[in-house]
CHARMM-style PDB file with segment names, atoms N, HN, CA, C and O in Angstrom:
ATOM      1  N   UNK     1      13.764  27.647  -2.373  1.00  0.00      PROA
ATOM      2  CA  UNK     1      14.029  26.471  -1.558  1.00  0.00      PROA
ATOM      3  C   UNK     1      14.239  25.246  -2.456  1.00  0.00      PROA
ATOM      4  O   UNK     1      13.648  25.054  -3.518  1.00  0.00      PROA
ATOM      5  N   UNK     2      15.032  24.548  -1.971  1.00  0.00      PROA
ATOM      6  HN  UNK     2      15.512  24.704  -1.108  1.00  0.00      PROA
ATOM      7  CA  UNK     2      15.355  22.775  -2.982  1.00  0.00      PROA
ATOM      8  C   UNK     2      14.893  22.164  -2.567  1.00  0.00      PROA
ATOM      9  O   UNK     2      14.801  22.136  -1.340  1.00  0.00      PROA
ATOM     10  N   UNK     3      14.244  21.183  -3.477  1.00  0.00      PROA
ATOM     11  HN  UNK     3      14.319  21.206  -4.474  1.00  0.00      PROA
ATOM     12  CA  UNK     3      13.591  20.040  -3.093  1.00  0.00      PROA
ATOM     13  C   UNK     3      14.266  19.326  -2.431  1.00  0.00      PROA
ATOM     14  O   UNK     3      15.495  19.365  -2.486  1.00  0.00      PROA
ATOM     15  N   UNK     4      13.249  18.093  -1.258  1.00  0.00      PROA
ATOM     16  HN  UNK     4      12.250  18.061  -1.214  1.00  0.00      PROA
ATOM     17  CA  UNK     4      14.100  17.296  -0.817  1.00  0.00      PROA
ATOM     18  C   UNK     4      15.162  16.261  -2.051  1.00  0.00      PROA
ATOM     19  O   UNK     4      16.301  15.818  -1.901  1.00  0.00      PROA
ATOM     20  N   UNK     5      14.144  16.144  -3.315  1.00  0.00      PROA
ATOM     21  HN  UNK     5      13.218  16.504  -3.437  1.00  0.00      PROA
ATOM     22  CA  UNK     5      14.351  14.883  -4.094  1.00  0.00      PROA
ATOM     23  C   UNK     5      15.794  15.721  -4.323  1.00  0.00      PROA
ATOM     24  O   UNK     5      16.655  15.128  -3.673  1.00  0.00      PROA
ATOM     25  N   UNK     6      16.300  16.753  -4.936  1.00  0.00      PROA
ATOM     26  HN  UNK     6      15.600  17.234  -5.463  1.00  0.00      PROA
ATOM     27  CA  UNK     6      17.192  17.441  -5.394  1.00  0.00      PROA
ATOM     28  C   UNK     6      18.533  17.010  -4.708  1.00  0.00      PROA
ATOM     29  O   UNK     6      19.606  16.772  -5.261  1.00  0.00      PROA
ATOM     30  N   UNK     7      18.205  16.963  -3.293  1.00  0.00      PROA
ATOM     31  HN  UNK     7      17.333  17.157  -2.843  1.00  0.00      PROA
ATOM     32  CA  UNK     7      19.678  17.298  -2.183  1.00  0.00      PROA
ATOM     33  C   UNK     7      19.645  15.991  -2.373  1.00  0.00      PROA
ATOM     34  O   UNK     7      20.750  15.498  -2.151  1.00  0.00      PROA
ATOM     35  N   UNK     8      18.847  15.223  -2.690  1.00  0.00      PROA
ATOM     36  HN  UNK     8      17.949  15.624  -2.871  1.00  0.00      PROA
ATOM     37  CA  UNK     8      18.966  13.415  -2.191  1.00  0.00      PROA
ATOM     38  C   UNK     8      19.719  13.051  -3.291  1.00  0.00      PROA
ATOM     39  O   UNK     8      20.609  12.215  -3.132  1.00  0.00      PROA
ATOM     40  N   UNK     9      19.493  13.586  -4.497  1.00  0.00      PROA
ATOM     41  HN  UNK     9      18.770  14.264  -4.626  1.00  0.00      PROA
ATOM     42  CA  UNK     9      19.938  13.013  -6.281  1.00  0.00      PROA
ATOM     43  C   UNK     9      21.421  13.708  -5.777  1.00  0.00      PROA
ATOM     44  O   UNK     9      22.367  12.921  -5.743  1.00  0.00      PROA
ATOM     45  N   UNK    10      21.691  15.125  -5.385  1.00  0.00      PROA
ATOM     46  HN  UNK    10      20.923  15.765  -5.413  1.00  0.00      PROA
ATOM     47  CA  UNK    10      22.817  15.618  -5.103  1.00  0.00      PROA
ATOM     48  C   UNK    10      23.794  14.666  -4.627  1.00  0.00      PROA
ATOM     49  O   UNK    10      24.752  14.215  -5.254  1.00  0.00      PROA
ATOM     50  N   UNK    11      23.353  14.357  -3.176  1.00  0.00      PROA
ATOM     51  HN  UNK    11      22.574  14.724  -2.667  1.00  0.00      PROA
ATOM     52  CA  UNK    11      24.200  13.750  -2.787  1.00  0.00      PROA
ATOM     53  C   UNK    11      24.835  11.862  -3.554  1.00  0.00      PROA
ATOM     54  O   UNK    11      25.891  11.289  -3.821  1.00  0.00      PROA
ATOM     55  N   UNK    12      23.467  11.626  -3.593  1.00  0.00      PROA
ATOM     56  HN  UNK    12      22.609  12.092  -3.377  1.00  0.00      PROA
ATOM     57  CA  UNK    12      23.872  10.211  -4.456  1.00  0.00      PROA
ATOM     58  C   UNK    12      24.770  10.513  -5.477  1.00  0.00      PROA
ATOM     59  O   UNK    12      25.668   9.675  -5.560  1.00  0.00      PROA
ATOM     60  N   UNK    13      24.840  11.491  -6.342  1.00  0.00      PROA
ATOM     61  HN  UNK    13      24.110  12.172  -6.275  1.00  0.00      PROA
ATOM     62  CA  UNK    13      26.033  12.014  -7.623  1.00  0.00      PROA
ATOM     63  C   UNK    13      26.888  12.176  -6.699  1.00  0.00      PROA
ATOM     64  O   UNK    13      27.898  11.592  -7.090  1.00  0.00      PROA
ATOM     65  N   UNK    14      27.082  12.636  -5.682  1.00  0.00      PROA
ATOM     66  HN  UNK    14      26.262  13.111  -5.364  1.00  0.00      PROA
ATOM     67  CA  UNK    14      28.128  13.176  -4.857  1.00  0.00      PROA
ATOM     68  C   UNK    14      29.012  11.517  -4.507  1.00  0.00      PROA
ATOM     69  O   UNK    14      30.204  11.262  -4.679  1.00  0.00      PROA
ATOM     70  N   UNK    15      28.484  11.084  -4.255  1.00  0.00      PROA
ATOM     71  HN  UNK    15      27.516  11.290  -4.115  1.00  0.00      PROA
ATOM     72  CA  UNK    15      28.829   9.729  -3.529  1.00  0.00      PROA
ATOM     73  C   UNK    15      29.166   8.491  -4.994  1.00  0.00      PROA
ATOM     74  O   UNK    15      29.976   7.570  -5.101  1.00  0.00      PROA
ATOM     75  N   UNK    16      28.358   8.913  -5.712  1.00  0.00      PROA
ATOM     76  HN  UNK    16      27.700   9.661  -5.625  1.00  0.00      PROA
ATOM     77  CA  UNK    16      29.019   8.126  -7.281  1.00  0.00      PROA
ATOM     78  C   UNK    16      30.564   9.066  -7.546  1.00  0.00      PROA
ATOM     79  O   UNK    16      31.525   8.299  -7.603  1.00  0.00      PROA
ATOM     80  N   UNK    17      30.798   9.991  -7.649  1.00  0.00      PROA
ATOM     81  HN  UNK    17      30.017  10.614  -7.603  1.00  0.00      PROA
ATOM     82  CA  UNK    17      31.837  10.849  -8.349  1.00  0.00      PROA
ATOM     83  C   UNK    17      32.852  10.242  -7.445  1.00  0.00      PROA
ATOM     84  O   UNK    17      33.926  10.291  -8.045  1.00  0.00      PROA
ATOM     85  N   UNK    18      33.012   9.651  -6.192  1.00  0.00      PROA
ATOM     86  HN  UNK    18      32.140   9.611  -5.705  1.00  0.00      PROA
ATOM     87  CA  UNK    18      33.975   9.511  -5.207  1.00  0.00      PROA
ATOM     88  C   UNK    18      34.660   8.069  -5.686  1.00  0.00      PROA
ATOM     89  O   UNK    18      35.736   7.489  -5.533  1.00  0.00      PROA
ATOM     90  N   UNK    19      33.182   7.805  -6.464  1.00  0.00      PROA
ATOM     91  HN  UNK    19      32.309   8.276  -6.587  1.00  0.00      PROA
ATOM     92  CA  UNK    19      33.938   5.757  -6.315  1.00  0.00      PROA
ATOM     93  C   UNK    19      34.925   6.040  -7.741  1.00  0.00      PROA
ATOM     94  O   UNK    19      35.115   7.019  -8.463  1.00  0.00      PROA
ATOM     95  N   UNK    20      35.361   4.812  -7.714  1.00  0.00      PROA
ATOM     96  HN  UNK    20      35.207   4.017  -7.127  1.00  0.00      PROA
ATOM     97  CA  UNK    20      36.718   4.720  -8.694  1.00  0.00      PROA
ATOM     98  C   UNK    20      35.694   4.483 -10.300  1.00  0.00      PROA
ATOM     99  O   UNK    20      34.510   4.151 -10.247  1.00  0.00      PROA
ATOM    100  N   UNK    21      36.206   4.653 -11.212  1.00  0.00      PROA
ATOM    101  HN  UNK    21      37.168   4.923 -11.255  1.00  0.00      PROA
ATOM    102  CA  UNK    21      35.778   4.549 -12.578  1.00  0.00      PROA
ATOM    103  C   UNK    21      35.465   3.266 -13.120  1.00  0.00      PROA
ATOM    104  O   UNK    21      34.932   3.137 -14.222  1.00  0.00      PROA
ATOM    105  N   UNK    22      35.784   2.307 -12.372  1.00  0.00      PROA
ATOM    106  HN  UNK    22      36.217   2.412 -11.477  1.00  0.00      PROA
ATOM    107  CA  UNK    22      35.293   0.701 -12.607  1.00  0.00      PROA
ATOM    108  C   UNK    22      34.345   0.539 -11.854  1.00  0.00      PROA
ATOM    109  O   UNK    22      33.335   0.032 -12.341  1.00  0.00      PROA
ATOM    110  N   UNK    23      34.351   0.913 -10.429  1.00  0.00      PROA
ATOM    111  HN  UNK    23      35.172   1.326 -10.034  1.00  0.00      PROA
ATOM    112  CA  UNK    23      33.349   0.971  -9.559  1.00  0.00      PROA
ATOM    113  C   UNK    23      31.557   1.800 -10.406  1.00  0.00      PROA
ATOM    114  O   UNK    23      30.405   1.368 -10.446  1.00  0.00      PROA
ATOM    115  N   UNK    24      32.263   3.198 -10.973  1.00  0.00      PROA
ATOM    116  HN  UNK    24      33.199   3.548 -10.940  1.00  0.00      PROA
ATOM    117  CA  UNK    24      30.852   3.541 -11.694  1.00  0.00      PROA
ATOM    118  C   UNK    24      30.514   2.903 -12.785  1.00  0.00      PROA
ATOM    119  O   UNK    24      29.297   2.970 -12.960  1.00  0.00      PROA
ATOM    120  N   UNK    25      31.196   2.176 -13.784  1.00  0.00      PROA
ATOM    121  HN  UNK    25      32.184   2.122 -13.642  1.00  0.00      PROA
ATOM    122  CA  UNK    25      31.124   1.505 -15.122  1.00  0.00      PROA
ATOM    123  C   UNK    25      29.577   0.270 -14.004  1.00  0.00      PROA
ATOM    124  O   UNK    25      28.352   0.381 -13.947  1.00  0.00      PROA
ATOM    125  N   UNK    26      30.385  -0.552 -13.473  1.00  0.00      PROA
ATOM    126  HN  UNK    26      31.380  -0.642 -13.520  1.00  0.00      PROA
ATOM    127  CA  UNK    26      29.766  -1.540 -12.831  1.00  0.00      PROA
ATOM    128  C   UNK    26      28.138  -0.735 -12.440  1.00  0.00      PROA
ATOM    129  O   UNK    26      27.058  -0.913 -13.004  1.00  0.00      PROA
ATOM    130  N   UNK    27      28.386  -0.070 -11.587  1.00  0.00      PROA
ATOM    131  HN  UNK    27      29.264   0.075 -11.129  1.00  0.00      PROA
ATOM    132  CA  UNK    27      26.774   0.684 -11.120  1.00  0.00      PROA
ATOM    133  C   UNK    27      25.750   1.220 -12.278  1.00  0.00      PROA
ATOM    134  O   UNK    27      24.525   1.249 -12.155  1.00  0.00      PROA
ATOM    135  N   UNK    28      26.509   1.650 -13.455  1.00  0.00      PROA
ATOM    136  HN  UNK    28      27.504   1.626 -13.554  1.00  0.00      PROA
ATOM    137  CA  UNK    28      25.921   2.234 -14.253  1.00  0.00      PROA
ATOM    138  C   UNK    28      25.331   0.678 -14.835  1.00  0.00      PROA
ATOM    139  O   UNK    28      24.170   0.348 -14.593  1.00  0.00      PROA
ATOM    140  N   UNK    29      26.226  -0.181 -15.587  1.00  0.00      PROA
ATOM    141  HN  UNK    29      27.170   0.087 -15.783  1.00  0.00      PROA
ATOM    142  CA  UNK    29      25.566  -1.438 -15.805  1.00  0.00      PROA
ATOM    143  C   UNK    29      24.552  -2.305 -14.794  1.00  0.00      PROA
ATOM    144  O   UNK    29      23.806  -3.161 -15.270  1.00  0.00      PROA
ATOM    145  N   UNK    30      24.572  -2.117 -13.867  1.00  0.00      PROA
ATOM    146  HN  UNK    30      25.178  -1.422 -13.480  1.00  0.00      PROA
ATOM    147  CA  UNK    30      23.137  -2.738 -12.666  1.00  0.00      PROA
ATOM    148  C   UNK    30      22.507  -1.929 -13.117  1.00  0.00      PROA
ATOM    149  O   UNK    30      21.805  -2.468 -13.972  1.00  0.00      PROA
ATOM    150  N   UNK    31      22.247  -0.572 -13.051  1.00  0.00      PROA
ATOM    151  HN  UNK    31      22.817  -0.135 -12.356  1.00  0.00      PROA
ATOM    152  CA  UNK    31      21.155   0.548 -12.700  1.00  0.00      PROA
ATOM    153  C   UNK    31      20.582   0.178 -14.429  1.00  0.00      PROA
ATOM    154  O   UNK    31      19.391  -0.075 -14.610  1.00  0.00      PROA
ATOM    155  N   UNK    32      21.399   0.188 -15.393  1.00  0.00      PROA
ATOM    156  HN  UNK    32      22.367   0.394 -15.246  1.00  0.00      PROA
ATOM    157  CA  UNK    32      20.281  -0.464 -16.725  1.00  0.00      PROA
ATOM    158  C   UNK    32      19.965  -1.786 -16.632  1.00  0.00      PROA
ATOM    159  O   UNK    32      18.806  -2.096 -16.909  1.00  0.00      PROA
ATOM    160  N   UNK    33      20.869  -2.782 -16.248  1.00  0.00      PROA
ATOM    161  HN  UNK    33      21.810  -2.530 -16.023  1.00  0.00      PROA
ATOM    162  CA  UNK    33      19.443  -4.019 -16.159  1.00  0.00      PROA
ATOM    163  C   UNK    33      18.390  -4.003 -15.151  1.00  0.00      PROA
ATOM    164  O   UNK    33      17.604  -4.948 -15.096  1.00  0.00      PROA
ATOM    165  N   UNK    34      18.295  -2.933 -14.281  1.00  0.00      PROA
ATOM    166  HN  UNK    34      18.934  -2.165 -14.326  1.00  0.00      PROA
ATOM    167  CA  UNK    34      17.431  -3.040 -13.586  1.00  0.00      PROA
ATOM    168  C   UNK    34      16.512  -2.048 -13.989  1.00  0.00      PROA
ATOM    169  O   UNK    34      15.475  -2.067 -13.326  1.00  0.00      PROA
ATOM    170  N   UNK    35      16.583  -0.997 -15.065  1.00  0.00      PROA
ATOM    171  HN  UNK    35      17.425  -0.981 -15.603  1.00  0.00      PROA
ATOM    172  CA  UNK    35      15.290  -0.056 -15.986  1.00  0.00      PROA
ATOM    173  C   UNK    35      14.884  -1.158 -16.904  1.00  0.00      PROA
ATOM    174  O   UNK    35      13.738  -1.349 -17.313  1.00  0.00      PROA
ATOM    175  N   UNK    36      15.931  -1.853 -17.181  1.00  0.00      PROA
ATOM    176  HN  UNK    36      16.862  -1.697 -16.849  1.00  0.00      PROA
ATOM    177  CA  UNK    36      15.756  -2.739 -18.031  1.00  0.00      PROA
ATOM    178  C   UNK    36      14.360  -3.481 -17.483  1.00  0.00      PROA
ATOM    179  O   UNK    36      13.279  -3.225 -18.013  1.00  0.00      PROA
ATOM    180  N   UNK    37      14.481  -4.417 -16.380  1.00  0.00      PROA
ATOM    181  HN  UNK    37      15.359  -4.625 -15.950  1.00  0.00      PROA
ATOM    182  CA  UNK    37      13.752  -5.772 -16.078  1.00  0.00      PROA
ATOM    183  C   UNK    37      12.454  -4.784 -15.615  1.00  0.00      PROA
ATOM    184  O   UNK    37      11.291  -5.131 -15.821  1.00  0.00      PROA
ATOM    185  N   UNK    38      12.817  -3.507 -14.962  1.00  0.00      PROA
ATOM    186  HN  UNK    38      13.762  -3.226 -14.794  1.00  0.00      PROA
ATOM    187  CA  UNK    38      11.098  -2.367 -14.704  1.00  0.00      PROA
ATOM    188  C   UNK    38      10.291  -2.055 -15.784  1.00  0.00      PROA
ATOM    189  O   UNK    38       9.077  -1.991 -15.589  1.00  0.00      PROA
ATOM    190  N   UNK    39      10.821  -1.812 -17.085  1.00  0.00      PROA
ATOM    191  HN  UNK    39      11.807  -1.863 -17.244  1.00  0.00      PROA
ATOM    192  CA  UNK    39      10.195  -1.537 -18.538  1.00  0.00      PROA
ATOM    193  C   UNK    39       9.574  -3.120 -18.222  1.00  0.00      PROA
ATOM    194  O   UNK    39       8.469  -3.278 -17.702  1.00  0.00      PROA
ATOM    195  N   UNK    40      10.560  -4.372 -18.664  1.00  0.00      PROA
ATOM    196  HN  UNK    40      11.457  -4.244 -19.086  1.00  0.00      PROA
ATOM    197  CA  UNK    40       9.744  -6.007 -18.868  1.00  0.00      PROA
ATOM    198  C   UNK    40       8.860  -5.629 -18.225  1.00  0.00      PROA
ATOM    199  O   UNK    40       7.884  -5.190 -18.834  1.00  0.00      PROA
ATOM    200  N   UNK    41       8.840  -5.649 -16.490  1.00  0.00      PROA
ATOM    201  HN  UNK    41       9.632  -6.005 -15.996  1.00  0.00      PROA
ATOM    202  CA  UNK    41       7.592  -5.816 -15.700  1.00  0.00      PROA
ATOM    203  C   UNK    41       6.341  -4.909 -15.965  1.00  0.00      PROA
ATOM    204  O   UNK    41       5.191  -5.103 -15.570  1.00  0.00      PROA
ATOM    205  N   UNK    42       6.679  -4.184 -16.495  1.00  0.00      PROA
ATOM    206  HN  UNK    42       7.613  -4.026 -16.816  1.00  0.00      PROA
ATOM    207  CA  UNK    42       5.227  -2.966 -17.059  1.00  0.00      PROA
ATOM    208  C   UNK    42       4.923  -3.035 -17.991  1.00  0.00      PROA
ATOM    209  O   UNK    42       3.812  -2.517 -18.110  1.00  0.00      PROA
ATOM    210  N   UNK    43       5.378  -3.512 -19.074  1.00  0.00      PROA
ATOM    211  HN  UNK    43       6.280  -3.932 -18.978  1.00  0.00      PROA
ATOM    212  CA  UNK    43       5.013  -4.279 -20.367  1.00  0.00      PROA
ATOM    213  C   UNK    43       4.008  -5.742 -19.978  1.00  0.00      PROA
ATOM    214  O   UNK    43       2.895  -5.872 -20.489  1.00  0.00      PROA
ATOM    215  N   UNK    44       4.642  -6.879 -18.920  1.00  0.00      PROA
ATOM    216  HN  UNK    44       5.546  -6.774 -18.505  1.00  0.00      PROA
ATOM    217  CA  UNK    44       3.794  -7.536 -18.582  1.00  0.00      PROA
ATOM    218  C   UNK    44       2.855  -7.447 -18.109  1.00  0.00      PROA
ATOM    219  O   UNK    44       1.913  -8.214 -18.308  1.00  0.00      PROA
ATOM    220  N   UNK    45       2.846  -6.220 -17.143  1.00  0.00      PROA
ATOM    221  HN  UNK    45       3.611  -5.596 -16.982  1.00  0.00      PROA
ATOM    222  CA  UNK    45       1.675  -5.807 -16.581  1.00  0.00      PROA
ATOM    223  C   UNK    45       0.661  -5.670 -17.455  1.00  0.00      PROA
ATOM    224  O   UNK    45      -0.264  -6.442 -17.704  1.00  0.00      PROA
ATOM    225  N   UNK    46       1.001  -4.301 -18.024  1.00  0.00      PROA
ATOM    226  HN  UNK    46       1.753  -3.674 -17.822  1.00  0.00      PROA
ATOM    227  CA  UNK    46       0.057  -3.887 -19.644  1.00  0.00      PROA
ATOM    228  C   UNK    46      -0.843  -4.910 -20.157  1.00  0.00      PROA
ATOM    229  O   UNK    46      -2.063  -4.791 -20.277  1.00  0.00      PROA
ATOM    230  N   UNK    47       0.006  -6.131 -20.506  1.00  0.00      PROA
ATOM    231  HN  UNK    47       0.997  -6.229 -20.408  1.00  0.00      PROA
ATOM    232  CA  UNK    47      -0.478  -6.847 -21.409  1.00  0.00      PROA
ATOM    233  C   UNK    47      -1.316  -7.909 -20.257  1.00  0.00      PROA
ATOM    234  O   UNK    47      -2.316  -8.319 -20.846  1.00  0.00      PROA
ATOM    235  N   UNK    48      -1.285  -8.235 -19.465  1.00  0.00      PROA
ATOM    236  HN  UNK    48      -0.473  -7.902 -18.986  1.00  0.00      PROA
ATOM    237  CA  UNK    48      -2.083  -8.971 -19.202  1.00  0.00      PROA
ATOM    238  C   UNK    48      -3.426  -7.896 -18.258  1.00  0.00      PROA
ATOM    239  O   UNK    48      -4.359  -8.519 -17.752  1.00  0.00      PROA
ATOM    240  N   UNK    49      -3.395  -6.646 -18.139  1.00  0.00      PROA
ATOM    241  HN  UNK    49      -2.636  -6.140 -18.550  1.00  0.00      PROA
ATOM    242  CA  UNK    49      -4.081  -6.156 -18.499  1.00  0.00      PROA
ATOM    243  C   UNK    49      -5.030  -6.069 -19.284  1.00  0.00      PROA
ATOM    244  O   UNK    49      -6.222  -6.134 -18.984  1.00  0.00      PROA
ATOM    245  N   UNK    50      -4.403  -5.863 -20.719  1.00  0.00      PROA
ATOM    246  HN  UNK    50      -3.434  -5.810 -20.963  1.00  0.00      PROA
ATOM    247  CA  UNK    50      -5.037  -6.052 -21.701  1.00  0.00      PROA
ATOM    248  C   UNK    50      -5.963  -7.056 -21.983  1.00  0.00      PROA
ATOM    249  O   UNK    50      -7.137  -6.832 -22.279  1.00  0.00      PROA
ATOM    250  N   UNK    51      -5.242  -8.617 -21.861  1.00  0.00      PROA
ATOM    251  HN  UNK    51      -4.289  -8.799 -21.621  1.00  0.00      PROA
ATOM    252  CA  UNK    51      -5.642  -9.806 -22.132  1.00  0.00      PROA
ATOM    253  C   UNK    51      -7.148 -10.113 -20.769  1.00  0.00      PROA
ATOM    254  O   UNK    51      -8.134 -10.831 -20.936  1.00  0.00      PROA
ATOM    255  N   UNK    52      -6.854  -9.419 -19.738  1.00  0.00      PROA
ATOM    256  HN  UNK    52      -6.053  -8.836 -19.602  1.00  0.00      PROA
ATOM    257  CA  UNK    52      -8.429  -9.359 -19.121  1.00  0.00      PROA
ATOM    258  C   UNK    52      -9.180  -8.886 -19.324  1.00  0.00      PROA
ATOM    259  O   UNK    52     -10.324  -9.315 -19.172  1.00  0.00      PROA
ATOM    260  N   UNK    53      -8.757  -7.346 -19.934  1.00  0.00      PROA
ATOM    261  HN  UNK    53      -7.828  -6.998 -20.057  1.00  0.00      PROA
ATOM    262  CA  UNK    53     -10.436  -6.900 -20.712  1.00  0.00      PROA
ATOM    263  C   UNK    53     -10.883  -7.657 -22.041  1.00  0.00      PROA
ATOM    264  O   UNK    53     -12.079  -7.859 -22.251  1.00  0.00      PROA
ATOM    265  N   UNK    54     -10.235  -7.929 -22.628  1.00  0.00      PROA
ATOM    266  HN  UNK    54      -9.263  -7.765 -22.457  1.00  0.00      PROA
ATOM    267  CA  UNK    54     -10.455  -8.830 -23.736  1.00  0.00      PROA
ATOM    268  C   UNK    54     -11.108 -10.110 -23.243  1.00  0.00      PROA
ATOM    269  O   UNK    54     -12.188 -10.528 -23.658  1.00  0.00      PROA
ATOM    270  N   UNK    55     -10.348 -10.695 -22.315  1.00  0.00      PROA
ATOM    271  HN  UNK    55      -9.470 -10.355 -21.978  1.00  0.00      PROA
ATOM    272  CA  UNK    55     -11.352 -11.722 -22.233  1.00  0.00      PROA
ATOM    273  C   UNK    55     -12.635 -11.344 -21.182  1.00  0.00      PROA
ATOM    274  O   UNK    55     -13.565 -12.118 -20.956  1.00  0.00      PROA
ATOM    275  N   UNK    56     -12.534 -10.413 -20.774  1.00  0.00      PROA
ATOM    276  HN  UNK    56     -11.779  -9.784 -20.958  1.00  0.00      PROA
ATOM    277  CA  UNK    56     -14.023  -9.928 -20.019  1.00  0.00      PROA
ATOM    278  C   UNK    56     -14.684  -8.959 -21.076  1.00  0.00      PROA
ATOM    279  O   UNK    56     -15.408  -8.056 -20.657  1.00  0.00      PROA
ATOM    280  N   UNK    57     -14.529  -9.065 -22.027  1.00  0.00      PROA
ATOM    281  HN  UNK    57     -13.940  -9.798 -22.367  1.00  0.00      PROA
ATOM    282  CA  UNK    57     -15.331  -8.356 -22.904  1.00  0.00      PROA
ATOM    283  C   UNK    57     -15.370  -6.876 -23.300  1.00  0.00      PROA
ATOM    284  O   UNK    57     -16.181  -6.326 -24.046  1.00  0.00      PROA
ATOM    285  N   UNK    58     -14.251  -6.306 -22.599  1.00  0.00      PROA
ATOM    286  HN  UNK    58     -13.592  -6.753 -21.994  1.00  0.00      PROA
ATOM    287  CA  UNK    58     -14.442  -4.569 -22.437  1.00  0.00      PROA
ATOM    288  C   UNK    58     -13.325  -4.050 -23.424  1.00  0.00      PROA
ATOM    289  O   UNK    58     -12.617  -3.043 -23.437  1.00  0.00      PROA
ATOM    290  N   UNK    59     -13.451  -5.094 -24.203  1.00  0.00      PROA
ATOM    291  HN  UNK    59     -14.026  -5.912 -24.192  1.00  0.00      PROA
ATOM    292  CA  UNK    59     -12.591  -3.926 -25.983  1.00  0.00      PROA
ATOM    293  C   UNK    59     -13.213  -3.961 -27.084  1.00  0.00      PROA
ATOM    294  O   UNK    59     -13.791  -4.965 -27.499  1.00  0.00      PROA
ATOM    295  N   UNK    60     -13.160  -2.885 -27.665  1.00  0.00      PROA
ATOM    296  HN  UNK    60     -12.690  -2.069 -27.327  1.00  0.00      PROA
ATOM    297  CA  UNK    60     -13.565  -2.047 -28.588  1.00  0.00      PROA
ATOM    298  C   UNK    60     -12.987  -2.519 -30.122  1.00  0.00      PROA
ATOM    299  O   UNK    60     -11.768  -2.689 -30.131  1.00  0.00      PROA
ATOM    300  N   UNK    61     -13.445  -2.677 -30.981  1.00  0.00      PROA
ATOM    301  HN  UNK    61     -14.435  -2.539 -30.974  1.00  0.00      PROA
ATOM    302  CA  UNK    61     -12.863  -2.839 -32.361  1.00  0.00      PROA
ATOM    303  C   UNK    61     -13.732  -1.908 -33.415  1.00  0.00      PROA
ATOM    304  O   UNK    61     -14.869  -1.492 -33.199  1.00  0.00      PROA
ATOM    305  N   UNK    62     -12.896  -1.660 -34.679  1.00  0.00      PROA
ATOM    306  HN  UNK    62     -11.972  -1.998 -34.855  1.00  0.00      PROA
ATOM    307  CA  UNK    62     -13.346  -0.517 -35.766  1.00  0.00      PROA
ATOM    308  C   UNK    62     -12.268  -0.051 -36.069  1.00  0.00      PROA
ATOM    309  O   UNK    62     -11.161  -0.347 -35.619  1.00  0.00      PROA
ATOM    310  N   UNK    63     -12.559   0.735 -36.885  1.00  0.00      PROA
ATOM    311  HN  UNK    63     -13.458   0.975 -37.250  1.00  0.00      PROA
ATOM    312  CA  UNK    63     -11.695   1.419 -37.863  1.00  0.00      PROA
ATOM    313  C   UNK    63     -11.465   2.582 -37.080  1.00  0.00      PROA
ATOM    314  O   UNK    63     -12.516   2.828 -36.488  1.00  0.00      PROA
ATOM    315  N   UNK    64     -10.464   3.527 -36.759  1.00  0.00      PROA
ATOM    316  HN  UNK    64      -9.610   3.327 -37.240  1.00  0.00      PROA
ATOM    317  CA  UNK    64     -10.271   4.540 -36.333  1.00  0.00      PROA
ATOM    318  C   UNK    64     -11.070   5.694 -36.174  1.00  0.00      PROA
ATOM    319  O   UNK    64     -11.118   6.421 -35.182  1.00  0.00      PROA
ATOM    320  N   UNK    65     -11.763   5.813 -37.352  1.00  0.00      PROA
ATOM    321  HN  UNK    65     -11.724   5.223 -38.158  1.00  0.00      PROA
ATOM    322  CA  UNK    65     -13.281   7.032 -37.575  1.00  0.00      PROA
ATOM    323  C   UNK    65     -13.640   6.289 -36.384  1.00  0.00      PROA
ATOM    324  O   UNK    65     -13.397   6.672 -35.239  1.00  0.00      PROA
ATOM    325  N   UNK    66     -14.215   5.234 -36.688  1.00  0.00      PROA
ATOM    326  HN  UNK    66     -14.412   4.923 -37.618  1.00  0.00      PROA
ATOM    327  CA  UNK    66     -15.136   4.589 -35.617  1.00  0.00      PROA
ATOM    328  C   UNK    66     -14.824   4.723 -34.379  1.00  0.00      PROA
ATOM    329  O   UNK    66     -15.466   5.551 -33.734  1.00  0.00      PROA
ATOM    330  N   UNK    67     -13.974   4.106 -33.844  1.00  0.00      PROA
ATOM    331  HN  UNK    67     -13.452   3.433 -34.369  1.00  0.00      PROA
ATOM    332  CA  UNK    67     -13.928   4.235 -32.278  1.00  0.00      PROA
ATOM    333  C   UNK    67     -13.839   5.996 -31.929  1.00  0.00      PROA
ATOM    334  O   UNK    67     -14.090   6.435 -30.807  1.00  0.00      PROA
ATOM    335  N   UNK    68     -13.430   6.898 -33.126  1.00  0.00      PROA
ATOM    336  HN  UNK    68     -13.226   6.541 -34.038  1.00  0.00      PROA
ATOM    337  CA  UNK    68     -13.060   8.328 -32.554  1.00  0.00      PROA
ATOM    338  C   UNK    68     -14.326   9.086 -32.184  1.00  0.00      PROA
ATOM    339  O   UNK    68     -14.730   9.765 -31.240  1.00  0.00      PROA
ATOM    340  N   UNK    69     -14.919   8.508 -33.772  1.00  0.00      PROA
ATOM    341  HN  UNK    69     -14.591   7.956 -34.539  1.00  0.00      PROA
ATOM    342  CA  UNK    69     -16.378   9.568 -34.231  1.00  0.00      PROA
ATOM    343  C   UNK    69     -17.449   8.858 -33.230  1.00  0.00      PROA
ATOM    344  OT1 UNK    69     -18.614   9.254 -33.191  1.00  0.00      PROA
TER     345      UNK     69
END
């Protein structure tokens, strides 16, 4: 049996292959600034993540032995 996700990716390729070759150039350029600006936003996330345990006190420092051993 196929996944639903499968027939859904299917058809979306199905429906890209139809548009004209400027039409996909264009889609393909949105669809990377927009992995693009999702990587930024999870990188920002991360880091201010980060920057709250740090300033709430919950990181760790040492030398590699250390934090492992």
């Amino acid at each position: 049996m196929i996944a639903p996700e499968s027939v859904q990716i299917q058809q979306v390729l199905h429906n890209i292959e139809i548009l004209s070759l400027e039409d996909q150039e264009y889609l393909i350029s949105v669809i990377e600034k927009r992995l693009i600006e999702s990587r930024r936003m999870a990188l920002k996330k991360r880091a201010e993540e980060a920057i709250a345990n740090y300033e709430s006190g919950d990181v760790c420092s040492g030398s590699i032995d250390e934090l492992l051993g």
